[in-house]
C-alpha positions as a Markdown table, in Angstrom:
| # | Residue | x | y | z |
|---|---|---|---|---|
| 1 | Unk | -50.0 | -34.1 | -99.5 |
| 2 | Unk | -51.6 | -33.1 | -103.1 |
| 3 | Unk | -49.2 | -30.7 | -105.6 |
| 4 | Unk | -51.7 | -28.2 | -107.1 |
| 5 | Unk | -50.9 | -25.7 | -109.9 |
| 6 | Unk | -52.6 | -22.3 | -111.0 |
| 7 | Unk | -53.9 | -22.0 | -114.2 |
| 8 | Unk | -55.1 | -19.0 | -116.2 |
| 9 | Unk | -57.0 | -19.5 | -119.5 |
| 10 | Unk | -56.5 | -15.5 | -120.7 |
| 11 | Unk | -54.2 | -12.4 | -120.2 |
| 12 | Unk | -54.7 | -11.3 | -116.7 |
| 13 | Unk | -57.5 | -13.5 | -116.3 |
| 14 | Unk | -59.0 | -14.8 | -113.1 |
| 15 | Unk | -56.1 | -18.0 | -111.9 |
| 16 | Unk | -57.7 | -21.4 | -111.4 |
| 17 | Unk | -56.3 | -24.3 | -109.2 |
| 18 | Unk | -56.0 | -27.2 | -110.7 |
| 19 | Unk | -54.8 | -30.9 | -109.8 |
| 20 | Unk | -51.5 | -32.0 | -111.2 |
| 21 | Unk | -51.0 | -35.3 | -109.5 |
| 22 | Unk | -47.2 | -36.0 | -110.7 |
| 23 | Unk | -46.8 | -34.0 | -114.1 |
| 24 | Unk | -43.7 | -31.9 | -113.9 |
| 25 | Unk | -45.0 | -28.3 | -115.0 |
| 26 | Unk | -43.3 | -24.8 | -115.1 |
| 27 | Unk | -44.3 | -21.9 | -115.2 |
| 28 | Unk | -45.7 | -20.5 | -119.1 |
| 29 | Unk | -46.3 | -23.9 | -120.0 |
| 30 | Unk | -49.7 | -24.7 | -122.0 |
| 31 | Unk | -51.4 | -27.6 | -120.7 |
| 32 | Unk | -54.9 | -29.0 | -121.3 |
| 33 | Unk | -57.3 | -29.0 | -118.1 |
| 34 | Unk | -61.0 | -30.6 | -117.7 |
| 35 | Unk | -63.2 | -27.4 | -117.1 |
| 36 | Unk | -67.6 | -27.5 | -116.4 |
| 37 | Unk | -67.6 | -26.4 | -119.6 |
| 38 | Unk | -64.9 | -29.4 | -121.1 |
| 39 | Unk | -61.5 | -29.3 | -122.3 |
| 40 | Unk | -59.7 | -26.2 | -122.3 |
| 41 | Unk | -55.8 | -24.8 | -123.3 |
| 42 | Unk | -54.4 | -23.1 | -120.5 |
| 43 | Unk | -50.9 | -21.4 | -119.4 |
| 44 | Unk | -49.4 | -22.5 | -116.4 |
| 45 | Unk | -48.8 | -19.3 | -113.6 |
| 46 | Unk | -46.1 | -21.1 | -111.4 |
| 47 | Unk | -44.7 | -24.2 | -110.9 |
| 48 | Unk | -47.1 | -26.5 | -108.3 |
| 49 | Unk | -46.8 | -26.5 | -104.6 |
| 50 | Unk | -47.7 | -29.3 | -102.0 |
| 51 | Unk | -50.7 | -28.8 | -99.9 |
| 52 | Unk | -52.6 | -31.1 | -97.2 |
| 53 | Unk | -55.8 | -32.0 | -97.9 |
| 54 | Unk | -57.4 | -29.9 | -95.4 |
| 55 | Unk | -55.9 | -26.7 | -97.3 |
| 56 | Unk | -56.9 | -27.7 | -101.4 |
| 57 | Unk | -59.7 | -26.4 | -102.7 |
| 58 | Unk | -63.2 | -28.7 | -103.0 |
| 59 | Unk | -63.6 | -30.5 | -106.0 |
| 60 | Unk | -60.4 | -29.9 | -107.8 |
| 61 | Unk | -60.1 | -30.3 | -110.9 |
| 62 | Unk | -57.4 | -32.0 | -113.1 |
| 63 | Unk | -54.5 | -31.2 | -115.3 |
| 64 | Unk | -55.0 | -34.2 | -118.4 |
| 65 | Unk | -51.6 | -33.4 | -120.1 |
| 66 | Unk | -49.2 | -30.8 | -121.2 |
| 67 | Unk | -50.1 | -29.3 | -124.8 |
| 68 | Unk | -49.1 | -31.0 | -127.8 |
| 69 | Unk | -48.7 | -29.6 | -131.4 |
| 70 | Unk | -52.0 | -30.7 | -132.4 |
| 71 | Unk | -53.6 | -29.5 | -129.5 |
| 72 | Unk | -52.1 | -25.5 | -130.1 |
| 73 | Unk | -52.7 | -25.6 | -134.3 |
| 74 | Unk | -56.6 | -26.3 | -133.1 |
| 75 | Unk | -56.8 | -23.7 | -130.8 |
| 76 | Unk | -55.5 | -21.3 | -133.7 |
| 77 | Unk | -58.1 | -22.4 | -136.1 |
| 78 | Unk | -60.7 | -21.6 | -133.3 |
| 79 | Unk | -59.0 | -18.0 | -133.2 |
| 80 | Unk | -59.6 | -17.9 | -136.7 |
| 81 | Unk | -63.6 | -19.4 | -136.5 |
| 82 | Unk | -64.1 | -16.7 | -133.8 |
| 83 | Unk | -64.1 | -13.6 | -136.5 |
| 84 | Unk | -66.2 | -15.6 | -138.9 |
| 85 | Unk | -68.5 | -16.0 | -136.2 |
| 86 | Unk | -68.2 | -12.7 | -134.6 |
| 87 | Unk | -68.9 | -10.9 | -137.9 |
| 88 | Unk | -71.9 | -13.1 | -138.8 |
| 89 | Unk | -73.3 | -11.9 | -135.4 |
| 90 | Unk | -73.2 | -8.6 | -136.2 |
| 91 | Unk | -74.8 | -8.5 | -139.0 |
| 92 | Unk | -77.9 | -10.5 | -137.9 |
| 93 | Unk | -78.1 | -7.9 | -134.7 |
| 94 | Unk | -78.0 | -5.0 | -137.3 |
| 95 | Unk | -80.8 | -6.9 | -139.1 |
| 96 | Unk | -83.1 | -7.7 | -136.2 |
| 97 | Unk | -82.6 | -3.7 | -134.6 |
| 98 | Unk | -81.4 | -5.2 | -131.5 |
| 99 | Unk | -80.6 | -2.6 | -128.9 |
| 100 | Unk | -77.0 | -4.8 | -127.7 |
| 101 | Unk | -73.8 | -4.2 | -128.3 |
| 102 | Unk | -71.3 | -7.5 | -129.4 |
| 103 | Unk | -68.0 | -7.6 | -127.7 |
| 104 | Unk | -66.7 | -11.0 | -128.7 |
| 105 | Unk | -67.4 | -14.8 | -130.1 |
| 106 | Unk | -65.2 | -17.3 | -128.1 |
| 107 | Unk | -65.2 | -20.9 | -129.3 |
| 108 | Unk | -64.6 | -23.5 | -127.0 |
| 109 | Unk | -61.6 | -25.5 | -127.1 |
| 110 | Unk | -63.1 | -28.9 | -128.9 |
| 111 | Unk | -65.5 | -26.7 | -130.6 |
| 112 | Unk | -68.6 | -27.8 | -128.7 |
| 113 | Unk | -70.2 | -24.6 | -128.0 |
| 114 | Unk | -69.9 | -20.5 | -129.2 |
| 115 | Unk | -70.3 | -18.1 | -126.5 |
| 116 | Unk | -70.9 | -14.3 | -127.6 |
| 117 | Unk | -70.3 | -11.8 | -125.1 |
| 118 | Unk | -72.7 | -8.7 | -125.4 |
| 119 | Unk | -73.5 | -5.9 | -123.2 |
| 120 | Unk | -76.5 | -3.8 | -123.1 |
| 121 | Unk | -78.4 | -1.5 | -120.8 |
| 122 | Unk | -81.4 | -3.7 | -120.3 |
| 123 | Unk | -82.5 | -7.7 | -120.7 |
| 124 | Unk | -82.7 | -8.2 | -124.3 |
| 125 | Unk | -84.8 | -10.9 | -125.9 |
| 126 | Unk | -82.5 | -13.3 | -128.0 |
| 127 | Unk | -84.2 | -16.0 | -128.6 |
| 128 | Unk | -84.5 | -15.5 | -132.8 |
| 129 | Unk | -81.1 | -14.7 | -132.6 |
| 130 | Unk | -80.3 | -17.7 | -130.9 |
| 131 | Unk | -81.9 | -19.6 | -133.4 |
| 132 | Unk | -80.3 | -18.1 | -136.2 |
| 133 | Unk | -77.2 | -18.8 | -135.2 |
| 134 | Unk | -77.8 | -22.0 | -134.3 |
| 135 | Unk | -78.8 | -22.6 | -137.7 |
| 136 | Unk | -76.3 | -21.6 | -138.9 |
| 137 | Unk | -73.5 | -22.4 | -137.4 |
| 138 | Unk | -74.4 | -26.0 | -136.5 |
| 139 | Unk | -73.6 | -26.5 | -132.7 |
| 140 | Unk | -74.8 | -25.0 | -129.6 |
| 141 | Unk | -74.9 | -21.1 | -128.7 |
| 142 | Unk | -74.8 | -18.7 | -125.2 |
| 143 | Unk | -75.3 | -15.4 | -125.0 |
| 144 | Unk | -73.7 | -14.0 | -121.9 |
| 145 | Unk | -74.5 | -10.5 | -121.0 |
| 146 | Unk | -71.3 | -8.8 | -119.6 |
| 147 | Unk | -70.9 | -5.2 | -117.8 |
| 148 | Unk | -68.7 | -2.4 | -119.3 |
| 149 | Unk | -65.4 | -3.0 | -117.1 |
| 150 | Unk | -65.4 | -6.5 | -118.6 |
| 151 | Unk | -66.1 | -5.4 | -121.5 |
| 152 | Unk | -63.0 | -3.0 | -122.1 |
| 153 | Unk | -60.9 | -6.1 | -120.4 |
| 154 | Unk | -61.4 | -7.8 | -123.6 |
| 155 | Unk | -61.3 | -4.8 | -126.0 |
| 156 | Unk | -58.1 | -3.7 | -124.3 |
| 157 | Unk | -56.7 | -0.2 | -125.5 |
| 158 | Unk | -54.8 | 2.7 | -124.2 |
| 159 | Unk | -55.4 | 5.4 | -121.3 |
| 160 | Unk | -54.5 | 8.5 | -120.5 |
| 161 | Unk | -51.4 | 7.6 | -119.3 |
| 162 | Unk | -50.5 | 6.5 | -122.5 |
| 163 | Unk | -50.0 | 2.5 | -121.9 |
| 164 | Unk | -51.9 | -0.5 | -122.0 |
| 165 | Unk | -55.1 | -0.9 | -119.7 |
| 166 | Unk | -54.5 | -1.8 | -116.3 |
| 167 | Unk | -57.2 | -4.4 | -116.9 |
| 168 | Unk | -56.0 | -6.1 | -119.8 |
| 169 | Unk | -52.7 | -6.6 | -118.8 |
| 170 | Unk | -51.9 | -7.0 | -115.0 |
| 171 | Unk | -55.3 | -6.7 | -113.0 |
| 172 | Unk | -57.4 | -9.7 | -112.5 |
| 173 | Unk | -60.1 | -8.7 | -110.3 |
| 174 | Unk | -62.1 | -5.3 | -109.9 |
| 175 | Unk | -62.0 | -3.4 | -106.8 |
| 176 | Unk | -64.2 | -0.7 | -105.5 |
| 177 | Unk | -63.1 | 2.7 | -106.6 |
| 178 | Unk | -65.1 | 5.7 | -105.0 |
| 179 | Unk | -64.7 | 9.5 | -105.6 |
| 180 | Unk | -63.0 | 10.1 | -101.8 |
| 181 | Unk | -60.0 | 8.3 | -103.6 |
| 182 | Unk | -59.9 | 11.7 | -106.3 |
| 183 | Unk | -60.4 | 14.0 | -103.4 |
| 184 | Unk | -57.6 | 12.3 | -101.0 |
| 185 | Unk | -54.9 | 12.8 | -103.8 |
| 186 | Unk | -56.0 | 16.5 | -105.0 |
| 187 | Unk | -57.3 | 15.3 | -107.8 |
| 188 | Unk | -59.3 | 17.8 | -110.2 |
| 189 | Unk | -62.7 | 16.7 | -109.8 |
| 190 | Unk | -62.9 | 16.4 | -114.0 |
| 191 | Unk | -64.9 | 13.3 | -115.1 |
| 192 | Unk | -62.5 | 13.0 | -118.2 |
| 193 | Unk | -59.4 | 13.3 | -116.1 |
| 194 | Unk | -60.8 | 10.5 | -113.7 |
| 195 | Unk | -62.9 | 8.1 | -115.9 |
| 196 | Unk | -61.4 | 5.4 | -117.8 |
| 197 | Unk | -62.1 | 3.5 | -121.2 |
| 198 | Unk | -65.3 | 2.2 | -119.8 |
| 199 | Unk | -66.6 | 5.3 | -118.3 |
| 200 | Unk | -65.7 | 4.3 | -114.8 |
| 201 | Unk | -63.7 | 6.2 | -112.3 |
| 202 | Unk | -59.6 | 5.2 | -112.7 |
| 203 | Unk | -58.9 | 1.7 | -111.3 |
| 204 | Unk | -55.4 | 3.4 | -110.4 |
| 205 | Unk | -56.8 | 5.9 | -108.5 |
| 206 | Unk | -56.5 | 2.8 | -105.3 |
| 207 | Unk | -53.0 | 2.1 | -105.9 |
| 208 | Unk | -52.0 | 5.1 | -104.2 |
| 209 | Unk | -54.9 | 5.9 | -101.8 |
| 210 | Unk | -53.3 | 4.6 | -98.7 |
| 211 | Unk | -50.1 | 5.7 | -98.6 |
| 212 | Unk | -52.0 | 9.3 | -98.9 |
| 213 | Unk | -53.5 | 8.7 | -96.0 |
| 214 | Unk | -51.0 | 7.6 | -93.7 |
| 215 | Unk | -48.6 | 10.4 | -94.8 |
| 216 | Unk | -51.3 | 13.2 | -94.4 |
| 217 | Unk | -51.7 | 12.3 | -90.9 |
| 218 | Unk | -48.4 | 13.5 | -90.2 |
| 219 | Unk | -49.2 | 16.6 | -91.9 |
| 220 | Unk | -51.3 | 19.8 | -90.0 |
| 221 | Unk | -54.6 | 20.1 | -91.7 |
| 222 | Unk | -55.8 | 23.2 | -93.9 |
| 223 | Unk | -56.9 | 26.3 | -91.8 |
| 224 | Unk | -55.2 | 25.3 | -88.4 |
| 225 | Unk | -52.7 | 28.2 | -87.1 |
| 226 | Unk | -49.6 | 27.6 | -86.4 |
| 227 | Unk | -46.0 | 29.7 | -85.5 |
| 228 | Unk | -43.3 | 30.5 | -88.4 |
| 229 | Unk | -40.4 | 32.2 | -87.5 |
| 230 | Unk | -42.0 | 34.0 | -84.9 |
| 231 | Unk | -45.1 | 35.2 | -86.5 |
| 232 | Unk | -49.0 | 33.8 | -86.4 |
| 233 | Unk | -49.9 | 32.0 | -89.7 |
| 234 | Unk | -52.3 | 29.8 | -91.8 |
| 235 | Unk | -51.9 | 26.0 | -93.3 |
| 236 | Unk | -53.2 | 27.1 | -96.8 |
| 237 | Unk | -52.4 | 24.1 | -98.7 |
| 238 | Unk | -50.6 | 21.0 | -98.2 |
| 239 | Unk | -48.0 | 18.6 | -100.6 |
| 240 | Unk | -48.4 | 15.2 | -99.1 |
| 241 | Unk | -45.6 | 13.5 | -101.1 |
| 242 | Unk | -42.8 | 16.4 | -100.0 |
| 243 | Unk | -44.0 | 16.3 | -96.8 |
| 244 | Unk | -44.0 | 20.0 | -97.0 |
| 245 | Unk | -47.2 | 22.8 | -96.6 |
| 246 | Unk | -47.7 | 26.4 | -98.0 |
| 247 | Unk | -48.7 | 28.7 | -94.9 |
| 248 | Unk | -50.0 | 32.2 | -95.1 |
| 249 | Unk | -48.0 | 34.7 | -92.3 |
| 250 | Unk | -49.5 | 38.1 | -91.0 |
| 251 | Unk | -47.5 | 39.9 | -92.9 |
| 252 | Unk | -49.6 | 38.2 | -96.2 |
| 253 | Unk | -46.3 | 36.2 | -97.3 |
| 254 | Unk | -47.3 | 32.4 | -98.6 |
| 255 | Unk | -44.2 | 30.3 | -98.2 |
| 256 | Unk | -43.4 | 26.6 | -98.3 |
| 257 | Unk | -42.0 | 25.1 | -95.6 |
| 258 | Unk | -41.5 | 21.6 | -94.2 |
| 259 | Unk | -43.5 | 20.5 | -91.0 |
| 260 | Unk | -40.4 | 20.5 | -88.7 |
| 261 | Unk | -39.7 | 24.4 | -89.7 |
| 262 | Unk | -43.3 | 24.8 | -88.0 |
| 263 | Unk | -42.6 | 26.1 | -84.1 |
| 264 | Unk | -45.7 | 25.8 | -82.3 |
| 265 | Unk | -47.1 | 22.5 | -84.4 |
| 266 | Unk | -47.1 | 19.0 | -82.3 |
| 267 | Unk | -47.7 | 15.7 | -84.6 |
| 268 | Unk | -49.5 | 13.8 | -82.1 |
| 269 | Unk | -51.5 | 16.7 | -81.2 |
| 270 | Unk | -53.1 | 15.6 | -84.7 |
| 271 | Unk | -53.4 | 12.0 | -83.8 |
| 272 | Unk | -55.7 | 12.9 | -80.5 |
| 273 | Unk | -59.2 | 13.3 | -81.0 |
| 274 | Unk | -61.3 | 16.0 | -79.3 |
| 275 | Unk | -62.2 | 15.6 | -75.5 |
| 276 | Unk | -65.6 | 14.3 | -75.5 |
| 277 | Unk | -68.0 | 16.8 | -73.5 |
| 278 | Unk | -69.4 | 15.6 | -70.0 |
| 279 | Unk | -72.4 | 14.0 | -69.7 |
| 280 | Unk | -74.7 | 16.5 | -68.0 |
| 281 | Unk | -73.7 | 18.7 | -71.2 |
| 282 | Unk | -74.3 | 16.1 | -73.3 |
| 283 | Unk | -77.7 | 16.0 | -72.1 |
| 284 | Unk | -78.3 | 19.6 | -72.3 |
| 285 | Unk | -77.2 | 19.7 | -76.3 |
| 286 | Unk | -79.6 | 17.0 | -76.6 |
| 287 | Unk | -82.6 | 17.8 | -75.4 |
| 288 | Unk | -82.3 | 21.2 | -77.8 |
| 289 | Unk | -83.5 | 23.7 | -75.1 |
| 290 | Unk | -81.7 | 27.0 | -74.4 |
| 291 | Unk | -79.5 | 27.2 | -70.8 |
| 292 | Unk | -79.7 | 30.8 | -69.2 |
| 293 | Unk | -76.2 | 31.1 | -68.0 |
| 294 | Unk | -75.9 | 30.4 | -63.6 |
| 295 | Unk | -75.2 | 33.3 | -61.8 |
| 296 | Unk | -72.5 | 33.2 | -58.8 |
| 297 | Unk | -74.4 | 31.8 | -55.6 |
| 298 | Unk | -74.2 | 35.1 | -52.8 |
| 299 | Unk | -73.4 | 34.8 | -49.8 |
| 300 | Unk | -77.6 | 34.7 | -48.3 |
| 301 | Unk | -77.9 | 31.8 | -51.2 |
| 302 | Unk | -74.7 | 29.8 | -49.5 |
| 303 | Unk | -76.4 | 30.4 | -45.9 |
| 304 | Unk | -80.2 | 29.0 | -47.3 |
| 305 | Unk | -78.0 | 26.0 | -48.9 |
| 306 | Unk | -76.2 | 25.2 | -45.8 |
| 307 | Unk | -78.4 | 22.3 | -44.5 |
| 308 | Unk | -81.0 | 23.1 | -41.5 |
| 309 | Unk | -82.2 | 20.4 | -39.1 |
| 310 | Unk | -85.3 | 18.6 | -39.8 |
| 311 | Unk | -88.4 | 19.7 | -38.2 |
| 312 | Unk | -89.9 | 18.1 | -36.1 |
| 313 | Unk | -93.2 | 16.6 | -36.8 |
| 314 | Unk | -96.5 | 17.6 | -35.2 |
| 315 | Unk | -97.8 | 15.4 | -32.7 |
| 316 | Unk | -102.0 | 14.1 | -34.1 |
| 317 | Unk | -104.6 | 14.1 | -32.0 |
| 318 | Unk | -106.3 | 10.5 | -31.3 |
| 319 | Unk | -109.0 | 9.4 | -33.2 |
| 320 | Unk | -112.2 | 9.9 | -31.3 |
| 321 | Unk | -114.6 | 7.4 | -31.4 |
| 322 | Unk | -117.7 | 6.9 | -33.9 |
| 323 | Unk | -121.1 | 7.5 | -32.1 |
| 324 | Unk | -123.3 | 4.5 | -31.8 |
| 325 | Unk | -126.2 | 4.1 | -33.8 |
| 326 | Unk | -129.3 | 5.3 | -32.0 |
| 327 | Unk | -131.1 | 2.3 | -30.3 |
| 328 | Unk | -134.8 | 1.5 | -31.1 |
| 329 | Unk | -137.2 | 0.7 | -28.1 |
| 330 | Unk | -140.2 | -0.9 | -27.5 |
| 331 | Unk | -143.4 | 1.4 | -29.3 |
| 332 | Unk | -141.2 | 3.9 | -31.2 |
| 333 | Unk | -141.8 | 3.5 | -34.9 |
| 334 | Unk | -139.1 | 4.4 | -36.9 |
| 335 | Unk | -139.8 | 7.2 | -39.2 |
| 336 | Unk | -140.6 | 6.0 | -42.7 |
| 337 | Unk | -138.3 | 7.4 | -45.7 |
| 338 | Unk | -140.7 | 9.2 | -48.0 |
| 339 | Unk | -141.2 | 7.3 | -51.5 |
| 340 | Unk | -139.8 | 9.0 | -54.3 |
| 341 | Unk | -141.9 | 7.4 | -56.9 |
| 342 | Unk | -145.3 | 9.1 | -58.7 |
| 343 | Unk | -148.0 | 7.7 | -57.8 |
| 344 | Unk | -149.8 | 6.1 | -61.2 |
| 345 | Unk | -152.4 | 7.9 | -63.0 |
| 346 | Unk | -155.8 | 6.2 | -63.1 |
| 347 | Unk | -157.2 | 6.3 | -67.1 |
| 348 | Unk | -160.4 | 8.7 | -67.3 |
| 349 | Unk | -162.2 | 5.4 | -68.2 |
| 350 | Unk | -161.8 | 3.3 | -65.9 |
| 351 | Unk | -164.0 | 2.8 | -62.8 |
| 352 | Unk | -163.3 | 2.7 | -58.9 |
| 353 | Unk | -162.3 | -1.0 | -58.0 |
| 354 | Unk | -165.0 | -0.3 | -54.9 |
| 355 | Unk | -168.0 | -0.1 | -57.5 |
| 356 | Unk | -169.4 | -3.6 | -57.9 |
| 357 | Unk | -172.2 | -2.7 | -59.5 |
| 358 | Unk | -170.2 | -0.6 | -62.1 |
């Protein structure tokens, strides 16, 4: 068994295990991990919990100590390092007409190394910037390119709800957030009523997306008829969290009701999907060609399709035999197939091949 401990090194940032061997650690305490990128100051989630091997992470990490005095006034002066260096930034950006936008200058914990966080809509060439700081600031520099949901993570601010950012305060990772979200909760379909601080659709538009859907099932859909008090009417609208809908009777009377005041509306009847067609129509929507409607088989039609006996077959008259060749005898010649070939034309020239003498 190994005790392991999560570890966070920002507000609702991403939570780290980390090995703790047999420090005593609660939760909100700083403590001093080894990191890829070296010693860092981290706060404690939770206290630390046994695993077996089999269960811990590969290539854990450890927890060196808890945070001393020291180690917390150095962090501050690194706080304090970051504007300087932040500011400086800017300015040489402003000076070069870079087309990148800097978010923030984070130093590391032992001062080793100052990372600037930037975002921009394309790759950017930094290389004289790079140098320039270096130059400047004496140690080594990254520049890492961040997207526009990180980048009001670290800004933080307020939304339209009027608190803090969901981001920069509680939510650690980004999950996918589509407009079929909006629609499912009769949202208005405004891109300033349903974009955030970084232009994005709402990250709180999937808290609620589920329970939307399991309570509209329960729910008749808009445009299905349905019985109210005795008289035909409409679904017009629906109120998922009330669990009530707005019908429109035949008398042109919209009213609110609840799905149990409904008389000819069955829940599971919603829950049942559509019989699916046979298959010889199946085959006939397929194939895309127009079906002239059958006609009721008459009576003569029943008596051709009642089945007749097989007639019977004809019986073949033998084969006779092939004559024989006609036989040759003794002194008859057979008669000679004429030559189809020209005879040759003799030159004008030339001489008979009887004339010796020439």
């Amino acid at each position: 068994m190994i005790r392991i401990v999560s570890v966070k090194f920002r507000t609702a940032g991403k939570q780290y295990d980390f090995l703790c061997n047999s420090l005593e650690l609660n939760a909100q305490d700083q403590v001093i991990v080894e990191t890829d990128r070296g010693q860092s100051l981290g706060t404690v989630v939770a206290a630390p919990q046994e695993r077996k091997h089999t269960q811990a992470p590969d290539k854990l990490k450890k927890v060196l100590r808890l945070a001393t005095a020291n180690d917390i006034n150095m962090a501050k002066q690194s706080e304090a390092k970051e504007r300087t260096a932040f500011e400086f930034c800017k300015q040489r950006i402003q000076s070069r007409n870079m087309d990148m936008k800097l978010v923030r200058a984070e130093y590391l914990f032992d001062a080793s190394k100052v990372i600037f966080y930037f975002t921009a809509d394309g790759r950017v060439d930094f290389r004289d910037l790079v140098k320039d700081l270096a130059h400047h600031f004496h140690t080594r520099i990254e520049m890492r390119q961040i997207g526009v949901r990180d980048e009001a993570k670290i800004t933080g601010g307020l939304g339209i709800c009027g608190r803090a950012l969901c981001c920069c305060t509680f939510l650690v990772n980004f999950a996918p957030v589509s407009v079929k979200m909006a629609k499912e909760q009769n949202l208005a379909l405004n891109p300033n009523k349903i974009s955030g601080q970084c232009g994005r659709l709402l990250c709180c538009l999937n808290y609620e997306y589920e329970t939307y859907r399991e309570q509209r099932k329960t729910l008749p859909k808009c445009g299905r008829k349905v019985m109210h008090e005795g008289l035909e009417s409409m679904v017009v609208a629906q109120n998922v969290l009330a669990q009530k809908v707005t019908v429109r009777r035949e008398d042109n009377v919209s009213i609110e009701v609840t799905v149990d005041q409904l008389e000819a509306f069955d829940k599971n009847a919603e829950k049942q999907p559509s019989p699916a067609p046979p298959a010889k129509a199946r085959s006939r929507q397929n194939t895309g060609r127009r079906q002239s409607p059958r006609k009721p088989a008459t009576t003569q039609e029943n008596k051709d399709r009642t089945p007749q006996p097989k007639p019977q077959p004809k019986p073949q008259p033998k084969p006779q035999p092939k004559p024989k060749p006609t036989e040759i005898r003794d002194g008859d010649q057979p008669a000679r197939k004429k030559s189809r070939r020209r005879p040759r034309r003799r030159p004008a020239n030339s001489k008979p091949s009887g004339d010796k003498n020439g």
